[in-house]
N, C-alpha and C positions, 0 to 999 in steps of 0.2 A: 465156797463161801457165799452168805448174803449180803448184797449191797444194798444199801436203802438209800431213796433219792424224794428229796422232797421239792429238786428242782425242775419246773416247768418247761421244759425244752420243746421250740417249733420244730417240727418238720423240714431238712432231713437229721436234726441233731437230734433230735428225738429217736429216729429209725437209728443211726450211727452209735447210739447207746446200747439200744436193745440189740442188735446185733454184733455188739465188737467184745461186750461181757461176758460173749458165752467164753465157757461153761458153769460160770458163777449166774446164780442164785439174784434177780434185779427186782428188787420190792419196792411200791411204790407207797409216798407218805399218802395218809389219810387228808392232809392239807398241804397241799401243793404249792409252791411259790411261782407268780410271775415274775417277779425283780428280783432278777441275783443278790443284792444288796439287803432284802428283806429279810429278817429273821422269822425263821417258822417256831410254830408251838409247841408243846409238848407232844408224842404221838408213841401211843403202846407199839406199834412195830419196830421201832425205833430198838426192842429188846431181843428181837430176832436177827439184828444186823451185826456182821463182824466190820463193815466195815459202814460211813458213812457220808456220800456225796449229797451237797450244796445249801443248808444253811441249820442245822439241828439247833433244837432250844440247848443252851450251854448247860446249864443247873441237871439233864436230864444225860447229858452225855457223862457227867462226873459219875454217875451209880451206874452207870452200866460199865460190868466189869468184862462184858464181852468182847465192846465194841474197842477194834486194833488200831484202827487208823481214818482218822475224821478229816475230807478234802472239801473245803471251804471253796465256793465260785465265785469269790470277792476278793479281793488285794486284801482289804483290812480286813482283821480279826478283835477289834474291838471286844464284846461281849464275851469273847474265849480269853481277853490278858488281864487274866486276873492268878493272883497265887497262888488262890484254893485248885481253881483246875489243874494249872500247871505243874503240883503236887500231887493231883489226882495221876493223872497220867504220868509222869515221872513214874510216880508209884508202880503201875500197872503194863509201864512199858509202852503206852499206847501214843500215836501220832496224830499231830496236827498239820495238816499244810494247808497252802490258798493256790489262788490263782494269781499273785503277783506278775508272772511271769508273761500271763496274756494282756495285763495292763500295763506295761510299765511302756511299749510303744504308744498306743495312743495316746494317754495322758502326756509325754513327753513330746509328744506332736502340738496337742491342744496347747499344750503351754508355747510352747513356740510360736505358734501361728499366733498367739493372742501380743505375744510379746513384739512380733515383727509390726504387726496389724496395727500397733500402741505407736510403733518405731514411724513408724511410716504414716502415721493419721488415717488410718483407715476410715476407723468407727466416725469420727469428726466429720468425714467424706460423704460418708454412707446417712448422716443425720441430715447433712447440709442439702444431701438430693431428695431425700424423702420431708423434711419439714416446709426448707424454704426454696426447693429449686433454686440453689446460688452458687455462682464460682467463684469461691473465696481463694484465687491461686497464691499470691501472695501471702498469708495468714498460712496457707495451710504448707506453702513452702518453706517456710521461715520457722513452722513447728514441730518439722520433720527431723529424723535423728535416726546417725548411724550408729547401729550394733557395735559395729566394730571400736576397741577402745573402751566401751560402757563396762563397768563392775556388775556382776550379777553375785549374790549371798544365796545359796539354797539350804534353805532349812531342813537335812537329813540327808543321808547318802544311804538310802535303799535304792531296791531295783527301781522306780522309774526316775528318781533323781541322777543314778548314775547314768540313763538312757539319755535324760536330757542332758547333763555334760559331754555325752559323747555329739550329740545335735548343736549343741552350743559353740563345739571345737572351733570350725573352720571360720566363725565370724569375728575371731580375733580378737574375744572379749576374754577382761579377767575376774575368773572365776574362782570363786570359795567355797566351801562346803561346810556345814554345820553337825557335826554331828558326836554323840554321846561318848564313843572312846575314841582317837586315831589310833589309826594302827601302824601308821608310818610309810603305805605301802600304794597309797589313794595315787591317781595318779592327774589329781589337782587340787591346789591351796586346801589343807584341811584345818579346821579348828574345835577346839570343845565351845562347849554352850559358856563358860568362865569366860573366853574370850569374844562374846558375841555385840556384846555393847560394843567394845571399842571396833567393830567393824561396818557398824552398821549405817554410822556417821558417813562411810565412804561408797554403798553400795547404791547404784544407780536402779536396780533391780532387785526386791527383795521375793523368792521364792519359797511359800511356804508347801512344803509335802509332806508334814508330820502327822503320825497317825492320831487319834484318838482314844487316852488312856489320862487314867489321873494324875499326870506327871505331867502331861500338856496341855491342861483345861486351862483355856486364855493365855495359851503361852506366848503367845502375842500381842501383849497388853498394852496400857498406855504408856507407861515409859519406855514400853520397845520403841513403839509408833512415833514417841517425842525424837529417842535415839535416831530415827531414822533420818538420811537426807533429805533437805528441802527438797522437792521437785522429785523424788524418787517413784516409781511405780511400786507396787506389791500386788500378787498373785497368790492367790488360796487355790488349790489342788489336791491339800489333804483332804484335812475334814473340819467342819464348820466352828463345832465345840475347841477347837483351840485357837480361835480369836477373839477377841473384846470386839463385840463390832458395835459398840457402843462409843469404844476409843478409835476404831475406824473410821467411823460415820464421821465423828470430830474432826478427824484428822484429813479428813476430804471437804468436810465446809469451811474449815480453814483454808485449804489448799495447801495445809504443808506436802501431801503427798497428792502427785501431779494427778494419780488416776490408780484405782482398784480395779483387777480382775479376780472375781468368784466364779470357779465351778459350784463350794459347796458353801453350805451357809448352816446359821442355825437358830431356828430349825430350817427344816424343808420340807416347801416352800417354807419359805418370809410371811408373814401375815401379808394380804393385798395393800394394810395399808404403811408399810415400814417404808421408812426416809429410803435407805437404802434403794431402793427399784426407781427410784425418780432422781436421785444424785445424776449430775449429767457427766462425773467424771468417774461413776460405777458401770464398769459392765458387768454383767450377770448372764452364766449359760446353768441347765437345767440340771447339774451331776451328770454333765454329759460326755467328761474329759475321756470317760475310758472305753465308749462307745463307736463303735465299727463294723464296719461290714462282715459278716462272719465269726460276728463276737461269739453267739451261743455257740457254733460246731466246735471253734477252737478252745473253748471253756473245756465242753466231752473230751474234745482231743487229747489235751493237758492233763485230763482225768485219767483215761487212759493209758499214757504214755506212762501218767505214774503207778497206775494199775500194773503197770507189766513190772516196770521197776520194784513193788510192794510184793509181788510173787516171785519173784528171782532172788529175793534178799539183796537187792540193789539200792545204794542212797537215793532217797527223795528230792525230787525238784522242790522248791519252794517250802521248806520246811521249817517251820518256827517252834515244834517242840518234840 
C-alpha cells in the first residue's frame, strides 16, 4: 500500500516512520506541515495514496475514491465534521481516525495544573514577585481554596474530559459531565445539554472541551456566562470558536466570573491589541494544552499501532467514521 504524509516530523520520529512502514509504499506531500494542528492544501499525490497520515485538504479527500483510511495528527477533526464527507466515506467504506488518544493526558494535565494553580493563587504570587516584589501573606492566604468539596461542570465527555475525571477523583470534588446523549453507564454525574442551565448556577468550575463544529459556535454565550455562578472560574481547552469572548470579556470586567483560563481562543493569536491579554483576571497559554515531551514519536507511534491494526482487519483506535 501507499502511505502519503504531509506531516513534518523531527528526528528520531521521522527515522521511526520511514523505518517501521516497511513494506508499504511512504510518499511524501509536496507541502509539508510543521504544526500538527495546520491544515495542508490540496496536493496531486495525495491520488497515489491508499492510505492517509496527518492533515489532508478535506474537499480533496472526498473524490478520491482510492484513498481507505485517513489518520489525523490532531485530537480535533473539525474541517472532516461535515455531512457531505461523512456520506462520502460511508459511501466508500473508507476511515477516518485522530490522534485523540495522545492528547487527552496532557490536555488533562494542563487543565489541572491551571485549576490547582487558580486554587492555590499561584498566578497572583507569581505577578506579585515579578511586578511589585511584595508579600501580600495575608490577601493571598485568605484567597486561597480548597479543591476538595468545589463543583466542577465539564462540557463533554470525550477522551480527554474523561482523563480529567479520572485526575479530578481523588480531590474529592463533585463532578458533572455535559454531554449530547447519556448512556446511563458514565461513571460520574451525567447530563444533556436541556439540563445545563439549571446546573450552571451551582458549578464552582466550568470546563469547556467541546469541539469545534456548527452546533457549538458560541456555545458558550451570554446567557451561559450570566447562568454561571458568581465568583466561578471557566477554562477553554476546546477550541476558541465556541465562546462569545465578547460575553467573556463582560463577564470578567464585571467580575461575575472570579478568573478565565484559555488554551485556545479566537482567532489565534488574539490581535496584540485585544482586552483580553491585559484582563488581570485572564490567563492565557499558546494552544499549548496538548503539548509534551515526545509528542511527535508518540503521534507515529499511534499511527503505527493503528497501521498494524488497519492490515490485520483489526478495530481502529480513535475512530470517528
Amino acid at each position: 500500500m501507499t502511505i502519503w504524509c504531509n506531516a513534518s516530523f523531527p528526528e528520531p520520529a521521522a527515522r521511526l516512520l520511514r523505518d517501521e512502514v516497511h513494506p508499504h509504499r511512504l510518499l511524501y506531500s509536496t507541502e509539508m506541515q510543521t504544526l500538527n494542528l495546520a491544515g495542508g492544501g490540496p496536493d496531486p499525490l495525495l491520488a497515489e495514496a491508499d492510505i492517509a497520515f496527518g492533515q489532508p485538504k478535506a474537499e480533496q479527500v472526498m473524490r478520491l475514491d482510492r484513498l481507505r483510511w485517513i489518520h489525523l495528527t490532531s485530537a480535533g477533526y473539525t474541517s472532516y465534521d461535515r455531512e457531505d464527507l461523512r456520506d462520502a466515506f460511508q459511501g466508500r467504506r473508507a476511515i477516518l481516525t485522530t490522534s485523540s488518544t495522545i492528547y487527552q493526558e496532557p490536555c488533562a494535565e494542563h487543565a489541572l495544573a491551571m485549576m490547582m494553580a487558580l486554587a492555590r493563587q499561584l498566578p497572583r504570587s507569581l505577578d506579585e514577585q515579578r511586578t511589585r516584589h511584595s508579600w501580600e501573606t495575608v490577601e493571598i492566604r485568605d484567597g486561597s481554596r480548597l479543591l476538595a468539596g468545589q463543583s466542577v461542570l465539564l462540557l463533554s465527555f470525550g477522551a480527554i474530559a474523561q482523563r480529567l475525571s479520572q485526575l479530578l477523583a481523588p480531590f474529592n470534588m463533585n463532578l458533572t459531565v455535559v454531554r449530547r446523549h447519556v448512556r446511563g453507564d458514565e461513571p460520574v454525574k451525567a447530563i444533556t445539554e436541556s439540563q445545563l442551565n439549571e446546573h450552571l448556577p451551582h458549578a464552582d468550575h466550568v470546563v469547556n472541551i467541546l469541539p469545534s463544529n456548527s452546533e457549538t459556535k458560541e456555545f458558550v454565550n451570554e446567557q451561559r456566562f450570566r447562568s454561571m455562578k458568581p465568583g466561578a472560574i471557566f477554562y477553554n481547552i476546546g477550541r476558541g470558536t465556541t465562546v462569545d469572548q465578547n460575553a467573556l470579556l463582560a463577564a470578567l470586567q464585571t467580575g461575575h466570573l472570579a478568573y478565565a483560563y484559555l488554551d485556545v481562543t479566537d482567532p489565534e493569536p488574539l490581535p496584540p491589541d485585544h482586552p483580553l491579554w491585559t484582563m488581570p483576571n485572564c490567563y492565557i497559554t499558546p494552544h499549548t494544552a496538548g503539548g509534551h515531551d515526545g509528542e511527535m514519536e508518540n503521534l507515529v507511534k499511534h499511527f503505527l499501532a493503528n497501521l498494524h491494526r488497519f492490515t490485520s482487519g483489526e478495530d481502529l483506535v480513535d475512530r470517528v467514521i
